[in-house]
C-alpha positions as CSV (number, residue, x, y, z in Angstrom):
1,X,-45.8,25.8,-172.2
2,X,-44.3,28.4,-174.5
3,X,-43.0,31.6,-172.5
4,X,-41.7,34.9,-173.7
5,X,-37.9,33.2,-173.0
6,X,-38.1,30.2,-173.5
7,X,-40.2,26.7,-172.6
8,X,-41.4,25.2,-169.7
9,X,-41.7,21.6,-169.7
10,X,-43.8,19.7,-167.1
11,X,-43.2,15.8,-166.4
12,X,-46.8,14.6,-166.8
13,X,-47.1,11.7,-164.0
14,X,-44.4,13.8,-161.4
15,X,-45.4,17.4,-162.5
16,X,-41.6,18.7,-162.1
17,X,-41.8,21.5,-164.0
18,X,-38.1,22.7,-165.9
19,X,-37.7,25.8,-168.1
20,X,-35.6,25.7,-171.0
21,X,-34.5,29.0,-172.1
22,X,-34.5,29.9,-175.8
23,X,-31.1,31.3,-176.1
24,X,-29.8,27.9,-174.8
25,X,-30.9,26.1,-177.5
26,X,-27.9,25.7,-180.0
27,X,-29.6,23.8,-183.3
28,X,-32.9,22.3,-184.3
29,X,-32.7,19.2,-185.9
30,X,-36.2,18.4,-187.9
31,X,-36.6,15.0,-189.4
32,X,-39.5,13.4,-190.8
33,X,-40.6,10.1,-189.7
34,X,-42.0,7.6,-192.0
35,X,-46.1,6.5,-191.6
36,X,-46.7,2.6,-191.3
37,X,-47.7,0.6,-194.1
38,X,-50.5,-2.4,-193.6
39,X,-51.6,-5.2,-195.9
40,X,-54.4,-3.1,-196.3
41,X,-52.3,0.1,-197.3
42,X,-50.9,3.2,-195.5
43,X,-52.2,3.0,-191.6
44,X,-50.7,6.3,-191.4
45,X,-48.6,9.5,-193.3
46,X,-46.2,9.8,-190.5
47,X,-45.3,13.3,-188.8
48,X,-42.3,15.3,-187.9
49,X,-40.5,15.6,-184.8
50,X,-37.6,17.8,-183.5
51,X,-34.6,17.4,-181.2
52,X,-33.2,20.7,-179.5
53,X,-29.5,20.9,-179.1
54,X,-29.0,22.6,-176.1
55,X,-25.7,24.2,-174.7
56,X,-25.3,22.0,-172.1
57,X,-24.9,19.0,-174.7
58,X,-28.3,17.8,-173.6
59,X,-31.0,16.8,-176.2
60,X,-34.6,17.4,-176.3
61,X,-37.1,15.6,-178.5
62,X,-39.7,17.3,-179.4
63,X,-42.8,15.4,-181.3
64,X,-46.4,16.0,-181.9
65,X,-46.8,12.4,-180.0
66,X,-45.2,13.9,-177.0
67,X,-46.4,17.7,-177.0
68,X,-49.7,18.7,-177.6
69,X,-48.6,22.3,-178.8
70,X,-45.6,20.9,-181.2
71,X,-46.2,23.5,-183.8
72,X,-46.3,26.5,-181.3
73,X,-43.0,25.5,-179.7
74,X,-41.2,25.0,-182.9
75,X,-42.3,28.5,-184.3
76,X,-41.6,30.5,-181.1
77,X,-37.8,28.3,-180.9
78,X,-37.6,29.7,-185.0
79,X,-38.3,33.6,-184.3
80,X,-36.2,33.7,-181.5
């Protein structure tokens, strides 16, 4: 969930719930990642995923496959 101040991340099978504060995350490091290729042709285009740097040398990676709101959270990270 995307706060005012930063991110709250819930652990879906334990529900522990930790909020990650925008100002410490340090650098965003976008990266594309390649689709998968069949016999028949592409399966898939592939997608972009994220890892936050955060202060505490800790990294977070942050992909459409793992958050439902991807695009939300990258934009509020960016105006911040």
């Amino acid at each position: 969930m995307v706060t005012e101040d930063g991110i709250t991340k819930t652990t879906f099978v334990s529900r522990e719930a930790e909020f990650i504060p925008f100002s410490s995350v340090i650098s965003i490091h976008s990266h594309r990642v390649p689709g998968m290729q069949g016999k028949a042709g592409q399966i898939s285009r592939g997608y972009f995923e994220s890892v936050l740097v955060l202060e505490d040398d800790k990294k977070l990676l942050i992909s459409p496959d793992i958050f439902e709101n991807y695009h939300e959270i990258i934009e509020a990270i960016r105006n911040r």
